[in-house]
N, C-alpha and C positions, 0 to 999 in steps of 0.2 A: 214183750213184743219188741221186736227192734225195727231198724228202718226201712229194710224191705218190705218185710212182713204189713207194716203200717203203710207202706204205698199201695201195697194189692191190695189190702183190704179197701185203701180208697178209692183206688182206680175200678174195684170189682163193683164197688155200688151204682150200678147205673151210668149216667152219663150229665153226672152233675159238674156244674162250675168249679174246676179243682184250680187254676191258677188267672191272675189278673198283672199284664206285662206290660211295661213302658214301651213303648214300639220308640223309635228313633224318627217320628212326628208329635211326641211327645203327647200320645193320646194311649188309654189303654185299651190290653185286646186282652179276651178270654178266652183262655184254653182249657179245656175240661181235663176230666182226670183220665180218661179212657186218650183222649190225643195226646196227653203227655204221656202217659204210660206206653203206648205207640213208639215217638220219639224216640223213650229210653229203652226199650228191647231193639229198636233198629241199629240203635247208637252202638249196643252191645252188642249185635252180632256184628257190625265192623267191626269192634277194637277184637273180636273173637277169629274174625277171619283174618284179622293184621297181624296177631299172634297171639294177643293176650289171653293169659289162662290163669287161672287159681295160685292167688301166691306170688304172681308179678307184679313188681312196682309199676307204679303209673304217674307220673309228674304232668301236671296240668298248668298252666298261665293262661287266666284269660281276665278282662273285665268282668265285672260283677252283670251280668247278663243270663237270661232263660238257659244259652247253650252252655254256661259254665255247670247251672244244675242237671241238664241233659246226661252232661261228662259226668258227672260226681257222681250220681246214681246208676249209671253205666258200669261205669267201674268196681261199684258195689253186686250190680249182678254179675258181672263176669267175678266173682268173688277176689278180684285181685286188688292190693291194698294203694291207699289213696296218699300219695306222697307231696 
């Protein structure tokens, strides 16, 4: 099984507690696995309609933050490789 494969199977189960984030009040928020999996298909179909396709490099910078994993697994759907 790889990483996509193991996101949908987690995001498919229901609508259970998938991730727990520092908010910038320094309290945490939960996001399930269906609103992150949301996220990261929306995320993917911008970098799809900005051009990204199968095969293209992708360079990321960001803080260690919820949006860096948004991008990371974005990048993995749009099957283009993570630089």
């Amino acid at each position: 099984m790889n990483l996509i494969q193991l996101f949908e199977q987690r995001s498919g189960s229901g609508d259970p507690p998938g991730l727990r984030i520092k908010n910038d009040a320094d309290t945490f928020e939960t996001l399930s696995w269906n609103d992150f999996r949301q996220q990261v298909l929306q995320t993917a179909a911008a970098f799809h309609h900005l051009g990204v396709r199968p095969g293209d490099r992708v360079a990321q910078v960001s803080a260690n933050r919820l949006e860096w994993l948004v991008c990371d697994l974005a990048i993995y759907v749009c099957q283009a490789i993570h630089r």
